[in-house]
C-alpha positions as CSV (number, residue, x, y, z in Angstrom):
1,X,41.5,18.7,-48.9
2,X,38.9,17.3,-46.7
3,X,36.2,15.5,-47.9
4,X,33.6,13.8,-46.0
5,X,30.7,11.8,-48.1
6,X,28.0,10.5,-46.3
7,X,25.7,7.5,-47.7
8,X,23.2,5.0,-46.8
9,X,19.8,7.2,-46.0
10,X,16.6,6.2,-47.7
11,X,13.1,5.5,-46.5
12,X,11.8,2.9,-43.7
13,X,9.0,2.2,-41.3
14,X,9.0,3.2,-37.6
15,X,11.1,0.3,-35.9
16,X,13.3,-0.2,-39.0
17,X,16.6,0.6,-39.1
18,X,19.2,1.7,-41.1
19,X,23.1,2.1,-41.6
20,X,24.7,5.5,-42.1
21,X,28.2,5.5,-43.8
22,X,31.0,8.7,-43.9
23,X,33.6,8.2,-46.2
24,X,36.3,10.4,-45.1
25,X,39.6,11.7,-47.3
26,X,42.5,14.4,-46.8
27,X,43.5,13.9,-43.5
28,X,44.6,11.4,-40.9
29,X,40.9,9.8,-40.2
30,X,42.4,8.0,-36.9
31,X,43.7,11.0,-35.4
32,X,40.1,12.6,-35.1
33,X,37.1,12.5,-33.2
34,X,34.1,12.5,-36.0
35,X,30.5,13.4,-35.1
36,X,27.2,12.4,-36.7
37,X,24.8,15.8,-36.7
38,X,21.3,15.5,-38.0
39,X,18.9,18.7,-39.2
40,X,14.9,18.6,-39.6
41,X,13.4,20.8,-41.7
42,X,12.5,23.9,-39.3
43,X,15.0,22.8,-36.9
44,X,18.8,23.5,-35.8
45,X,20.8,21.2,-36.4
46,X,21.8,19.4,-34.0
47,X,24.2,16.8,-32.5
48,X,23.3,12.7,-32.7
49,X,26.6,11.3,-31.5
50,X,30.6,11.5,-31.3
51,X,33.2,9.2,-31.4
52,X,36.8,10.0,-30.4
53,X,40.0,9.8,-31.9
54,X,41.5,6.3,-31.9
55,X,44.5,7.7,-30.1
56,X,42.2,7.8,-27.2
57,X,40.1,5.0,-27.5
58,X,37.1,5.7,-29.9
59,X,35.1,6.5,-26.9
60,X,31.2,7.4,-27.9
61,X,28.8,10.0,-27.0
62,X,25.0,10.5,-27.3
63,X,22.1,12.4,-27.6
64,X,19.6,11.6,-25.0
65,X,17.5,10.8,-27.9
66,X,18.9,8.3,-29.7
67,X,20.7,6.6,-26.6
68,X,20.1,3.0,-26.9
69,X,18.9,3.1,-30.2
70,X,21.5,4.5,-32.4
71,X,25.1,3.5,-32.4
72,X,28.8,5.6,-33.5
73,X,31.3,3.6,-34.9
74,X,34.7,3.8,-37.1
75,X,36.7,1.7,-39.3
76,X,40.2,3.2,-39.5
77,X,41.7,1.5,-42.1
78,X,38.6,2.2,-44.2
79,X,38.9,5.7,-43.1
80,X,34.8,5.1,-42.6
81,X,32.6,6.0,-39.7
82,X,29.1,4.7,-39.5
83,X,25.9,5.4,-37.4
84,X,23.5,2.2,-36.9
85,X,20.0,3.5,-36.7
86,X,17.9,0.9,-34.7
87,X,14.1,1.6,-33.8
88,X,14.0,4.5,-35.7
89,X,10.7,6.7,-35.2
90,X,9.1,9.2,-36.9
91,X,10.8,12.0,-35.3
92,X,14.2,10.9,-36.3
93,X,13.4,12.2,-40.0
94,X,15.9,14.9,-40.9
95,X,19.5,15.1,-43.4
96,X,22.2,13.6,-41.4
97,X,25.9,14.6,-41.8
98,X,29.1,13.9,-40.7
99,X,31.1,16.3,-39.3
100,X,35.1,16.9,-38.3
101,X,37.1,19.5,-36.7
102,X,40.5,20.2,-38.0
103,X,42.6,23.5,-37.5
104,X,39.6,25.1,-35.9
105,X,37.9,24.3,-38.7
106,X,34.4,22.9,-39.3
107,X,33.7,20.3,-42.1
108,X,30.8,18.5,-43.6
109,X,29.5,16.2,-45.9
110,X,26.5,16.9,-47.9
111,X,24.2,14.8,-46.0
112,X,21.9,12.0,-46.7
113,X,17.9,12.1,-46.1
114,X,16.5,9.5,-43.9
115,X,12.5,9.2,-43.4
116,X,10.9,7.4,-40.6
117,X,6.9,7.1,-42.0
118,X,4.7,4.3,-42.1
């Protein structure tokens, strides 16, 4: 079955950064585009960044609000997508997760907390 497990949240200062990590399992992580969402408390969640399948190129997409800052990638032979968090602020604060589609399907990890706060 899938399973996606995300790791690598935790607490830093405005400008810090950090390094998300998605472990994925149960299906063929190369033949699937993989999104990072992210969810503040009171908010929807909503939709950081995408990266395609490598069948077409692992092209990337972003969120005006993290463009430039944040960046999508994936290791296919570790079956592993990351998210680099660079110049984090405050408002990036929420539970981030990772996110596939497969047979119509929505799946997700459990998500890991990251704080921005000096």
């Amino acid at each position: 079955q899938v399973q996606l497990v995300e790791s690598g949240g935790g607490l830093v200062q405005p400008g810090g950064s950090l390094r998300l990590s998605c472990a994925a399992t149960g299906f063929t992580f190369s033949s699937y585009a993989m999104r990072w969402y992210r969810q503040a408390p009171g908010k929807e969640r909503e939709l950081v960044a995408t990266i395609t399948s490598a069948l077409i190129g692992s092209s990337t997409i972003y969120a005006e609000s993290v463009k430039g800052r944040f960046t999508i990638s994936r290791d296919n032979a570790k079956n592993t997508m990351y998210l680099q968090m660079n110049s984090l602020k405050v408002e990036d604060t929420a539970v981030y997760y990772c996110n596939v589609i497969r047979g119509g399907t929505n799946y997700w990890g459990q998500g890991t907390q990251v704080t921005v706060s000096s």
